[in-house]
N, C-alpha and C positions, 0 to 999 in steps of 0.2 A: 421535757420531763414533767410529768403533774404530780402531785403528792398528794393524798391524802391519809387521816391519822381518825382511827377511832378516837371517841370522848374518852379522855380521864375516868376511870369508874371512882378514882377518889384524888384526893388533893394531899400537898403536903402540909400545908397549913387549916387543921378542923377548924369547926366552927367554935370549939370551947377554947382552943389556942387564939382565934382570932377575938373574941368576945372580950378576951384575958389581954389580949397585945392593946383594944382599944380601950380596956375599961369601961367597958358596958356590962350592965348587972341584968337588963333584962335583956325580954327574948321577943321585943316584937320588931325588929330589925335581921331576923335571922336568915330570910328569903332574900334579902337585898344583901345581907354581907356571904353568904353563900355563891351570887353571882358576882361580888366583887371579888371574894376568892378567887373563881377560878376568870373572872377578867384578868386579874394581876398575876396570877400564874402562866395564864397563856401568852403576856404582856414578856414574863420572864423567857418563857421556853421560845419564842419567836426571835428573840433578840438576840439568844445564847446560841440558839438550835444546838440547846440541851432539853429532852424532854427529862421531867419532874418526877413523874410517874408511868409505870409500863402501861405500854398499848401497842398495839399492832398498825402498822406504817405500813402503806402499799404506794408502789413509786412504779408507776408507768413509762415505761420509754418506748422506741420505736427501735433503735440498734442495741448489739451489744461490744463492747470493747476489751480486753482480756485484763481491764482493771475500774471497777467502777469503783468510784468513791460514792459513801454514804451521807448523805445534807444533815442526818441527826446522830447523835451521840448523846448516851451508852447505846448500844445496838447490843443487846441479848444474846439473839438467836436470827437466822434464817427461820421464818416459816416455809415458803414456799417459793418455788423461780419457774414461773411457766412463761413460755411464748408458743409462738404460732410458729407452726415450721411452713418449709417451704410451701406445702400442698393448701396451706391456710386452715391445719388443722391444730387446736390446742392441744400444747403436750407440756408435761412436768419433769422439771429438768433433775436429774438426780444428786444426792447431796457429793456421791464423790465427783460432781464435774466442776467444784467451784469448792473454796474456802473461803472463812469468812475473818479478816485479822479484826480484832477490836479497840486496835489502838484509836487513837483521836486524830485525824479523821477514819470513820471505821471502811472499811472498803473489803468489796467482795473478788477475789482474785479468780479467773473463769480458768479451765483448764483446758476445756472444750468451748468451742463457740458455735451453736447451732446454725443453720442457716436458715432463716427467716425471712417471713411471708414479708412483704413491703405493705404495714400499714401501723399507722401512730400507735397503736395500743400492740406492736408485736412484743416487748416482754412485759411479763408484770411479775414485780417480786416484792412478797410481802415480809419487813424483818418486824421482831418486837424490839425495839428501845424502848428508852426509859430503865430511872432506878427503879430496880426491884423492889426494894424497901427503903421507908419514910427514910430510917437509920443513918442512909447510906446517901442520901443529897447533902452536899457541902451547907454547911453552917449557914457563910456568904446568898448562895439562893435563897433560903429558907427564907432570909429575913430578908431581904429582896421581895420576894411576896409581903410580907408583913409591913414592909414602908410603904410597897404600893396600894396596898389595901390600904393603910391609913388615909392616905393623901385623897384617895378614889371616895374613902366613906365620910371623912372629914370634908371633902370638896365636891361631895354628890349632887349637889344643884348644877354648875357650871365649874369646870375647873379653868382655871384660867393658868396662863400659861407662870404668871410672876408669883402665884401659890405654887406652884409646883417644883419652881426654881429651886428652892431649898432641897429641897425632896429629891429632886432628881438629881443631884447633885451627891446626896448617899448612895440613890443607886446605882449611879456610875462608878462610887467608888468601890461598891460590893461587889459588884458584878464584870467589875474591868478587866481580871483573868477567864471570864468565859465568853464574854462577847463572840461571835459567830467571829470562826477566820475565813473569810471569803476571800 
């Protein structure tokens, strides 16, 4: 399976909320804490495999099974489910041959299962995950971002692992109902 996920077009925590969480008054750090934003969110969404913000996810596989489970959560929508049929011609699978439940873990249930060309990239199905809105990401994340950014911009030369102790020590306890269930 390989995965990959469009950039973030935006983050949960802006740059005037992060300024405000550090107590920084100016603005010639705002290029460095823009990348520790979205360092410490992607820090978050990797360890959770909760994406923060919507984006569109394409997960490549080789078979199909008449129950796939999804690696990220909230899962949206289905965009699209194409494979290679037998002849090794791309085809797009239609929405009524598969549902999508979106409980946690979100999983696609196939109704039909095509038969497929024999080669690593035979399906590729792209979902959108992620929250839809800022609104709607747990409290717990939010500030999840907000301690890792601290700790990232307050230990931006070298972070050593006995600064961080403390720190990561909140964020485990923020984030210990979302942890990834592998």
């Amino acid at each position: 399976m390989t995965i990959t996920s469009a950039r973030p077009s935006y983050f949960v925590v802006t740059i005037d909320d992060a300024r405000n969480h550090l107590q920084i008054t100016h603005d010639e750090d705002n290029a460095m804490i823009d990348q520790l934003i979205a360092t410490a969110q992607e820090y978050i969404e990797l360890s959770t495999h909760l994406f923060l913000t919507a984006r569109d996810v394409t997960i490549v596989i080789d078979t199909l099974d008449e129950i796939l489970e999804l690696p990220y959560y909230p899962v949206n929508s289905v965009v699209s489910i194409k494979y290679y049929d037998e002849d090794n011609t791309l085809q797009t699978l239609s929405a009524s041959d598969y549902t999508l439940y979106t409980t946690r873990p979100a999983k696609i249930k196939f109704e039909t299962i095509p038969n497929l060309y024999d080669r690593p990239d035979a399906v590729q199905i792209v979902v959108n995950c992620g929250y839809s809105n800022v609104g709607d990401v747990p409290m717990n994340l939010k500030h999840g971002v907000k301690l890792l950014l601290t700790a990232l911009y307050e230990n931006r030369s070298e972070i050593a692992a006995v600064k961080l102790e403390h720190n990561a020590i909140g964020i485990d306890y923020l984030l210990g109902n979302y942890y990834a269930r592998i």
